[in-house]
C-alpha angles and dihedrals in degrees: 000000000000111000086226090066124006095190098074137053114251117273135204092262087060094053088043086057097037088052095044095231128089143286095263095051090061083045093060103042093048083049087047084234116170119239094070116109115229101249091052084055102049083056104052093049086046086062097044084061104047089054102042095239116187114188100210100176092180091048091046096055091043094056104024091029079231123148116170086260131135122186127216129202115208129173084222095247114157100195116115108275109039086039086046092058096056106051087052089054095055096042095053084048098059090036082065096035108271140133123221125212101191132203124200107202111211095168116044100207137131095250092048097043095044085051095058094039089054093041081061088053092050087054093056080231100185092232136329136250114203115196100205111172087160125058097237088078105047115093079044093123108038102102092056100040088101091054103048133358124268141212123205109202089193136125106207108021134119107222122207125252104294104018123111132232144196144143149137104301093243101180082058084048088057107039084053092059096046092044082053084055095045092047093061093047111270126146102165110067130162135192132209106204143210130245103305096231081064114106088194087061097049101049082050092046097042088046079056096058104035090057095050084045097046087052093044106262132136111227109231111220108287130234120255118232137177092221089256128120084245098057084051094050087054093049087054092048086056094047095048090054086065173000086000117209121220093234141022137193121208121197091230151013098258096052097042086053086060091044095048080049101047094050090053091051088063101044106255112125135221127258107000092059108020117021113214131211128172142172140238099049093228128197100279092026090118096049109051125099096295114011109251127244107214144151111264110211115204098235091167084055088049090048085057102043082052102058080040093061094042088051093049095048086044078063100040090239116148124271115246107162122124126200108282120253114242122210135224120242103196113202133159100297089091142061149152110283118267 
């Protein structure tokens, strides 16, 4: 028994505490997962030992209807980012010894939605992630906060009381791609945009703006674009007809592949007339003509912070994590202006 309190068993967060390191670390050495150094380990099982600590999963799930289970809510996109996520998140809870039952949501409404959300219940998952990279799902979650926590993977939403929230901090993604543009001398910088009930679109959209405006520039009207290579090629045909800007953004890799295809169907080069940047850094983006500057996002560092966030809430410790930070690779596709 714990001398804090003699009536209960010790529990995981009294061998965290014993051992001086997290939730998840315990997690990972009673699961024998690797990334944990030796000496962390010999004192985790040191202090496993000096409580008296029994992990008793059946039991666990019978009295806390807990089970080692998260659930994770999904539209269902397949495009990079949301895909990308969670694939990061499944991968961070099994790093820290956790299952995941998964629900791709085709339909948003409230009867799907509510379905999944109690077949989670059903499951005794210990708490939900829900990737919502569109705002109709973004208020999903809000009737069964007070049943389980819940984890928001969003850029621009407002989460309701008791739901928490991270992401990669897209509007800082974006202004790093247009500062990149004004550094090397362009003033005339477009953007082709995402759907615009994408969160994802509109931090990206609004990081856009705010930088033209911090360094004095009026934004012109943006493209609209369906995140697809053929809404970008579209954008480029427009562009191509005039006047052309030195420089686009386009609010991700695909589109800024049929923009980079369009221009050079109709005979402008990049880099040496238009400069490209896009956003996402997919598989191929170096390697295409001409290799493609872009904003990497950490998807494997958001998998973790979510499972974080989920821990800590599992503990009831206070949530201290802040939207990551993403990073420019700056390759050939763009250039000063000529």
């Amino acid at each position: 028994m714990t001398a804090g309190n003699p009536g209960r068993p010790p529990g995981m967060h009294d061998v965290a505490r014993r051992a001086g390191v997290s939730h998840q670390t315990v997690s990972r050495v009673l699961n024998g997962l690797p990334n944990v150094r030796e000496e962390t380990r010999e004192r985790v099982v040191a202090a496993i030992a000096e409580l008296g600590y029994r992990r008793n999963s059946a039991a666990r799930a019978l009295v806390t209807r807990r089970s080692s289970v998260i659930g994770v809510m999904t539209s269902g996109s397949t495009l990079w980012g949301p895909s990308s996520a969670l694939i990061a998140v499944e991968s961070a809870a099994r790093e820290a010894g956790y299952h995941v039952s998964l629900a791709g949501i085709g339909s948003v409404d409230n009867a799907a939605v509510a379905s999944a959300f109690e077949h989670f219940i059903d499951q005794s998952v210990e708490g939900i992630i829900v990737i919502a990279p569109e705002g109709a799902l973004a208020h999903a979650a809000d009737p069964f906060v007070t049943r389980v926590p819940v984890v928001m993977v969003s850029a621009d939403a407002e989460p309701a009381p008791g739901v928490h929230i991270t992401s990669v901090d897209q509007e800082a993604g974006a202004r790093l791609a247009v500062r990149h543009l004004l550094d090397l001398g362009h003033t005339a910088i477009a953007h082709v945009a995402g759907p615009p009930l994408w969160f994802d679109a509109a931090a990206r959209q609004r990081g856009w703006e705010s930088e033209l405006v911090s360094a004095g520039l009026r934004p012109v009207a943006p493209l609209a674009g369906d995140w697809t290579a053929v809404s970008g090629y579209e954008a480029g045909r427009k562009l191509a007809a005039g006047p052309l800007p030195t420089a686009v953004f386009a609010a991700n890799d695909l589109m800024a592949l049929g923009l980079i295809r369009a221009l050079y169907d109709s005979g402008i080069t990049v880099p040496q007339q238009v400069s490209v940047v896009g956003f996402d850094d997919i598989p191929g983006a170096a390697h295409f003509i001409p290799g493609l500057t872009t904003v990497k996002q950490d998807f494997a560092a958001l998998g973790r912070q979510c499972i974080d966030i989920l821990l800590a809430a599992l503990n009831e410790a206070p949530d201290e994590h802040r939207p990551l930070a993403p990073g420019l690779i700056v390759r050939e596709s763009t250039a000063a202006p000529a």
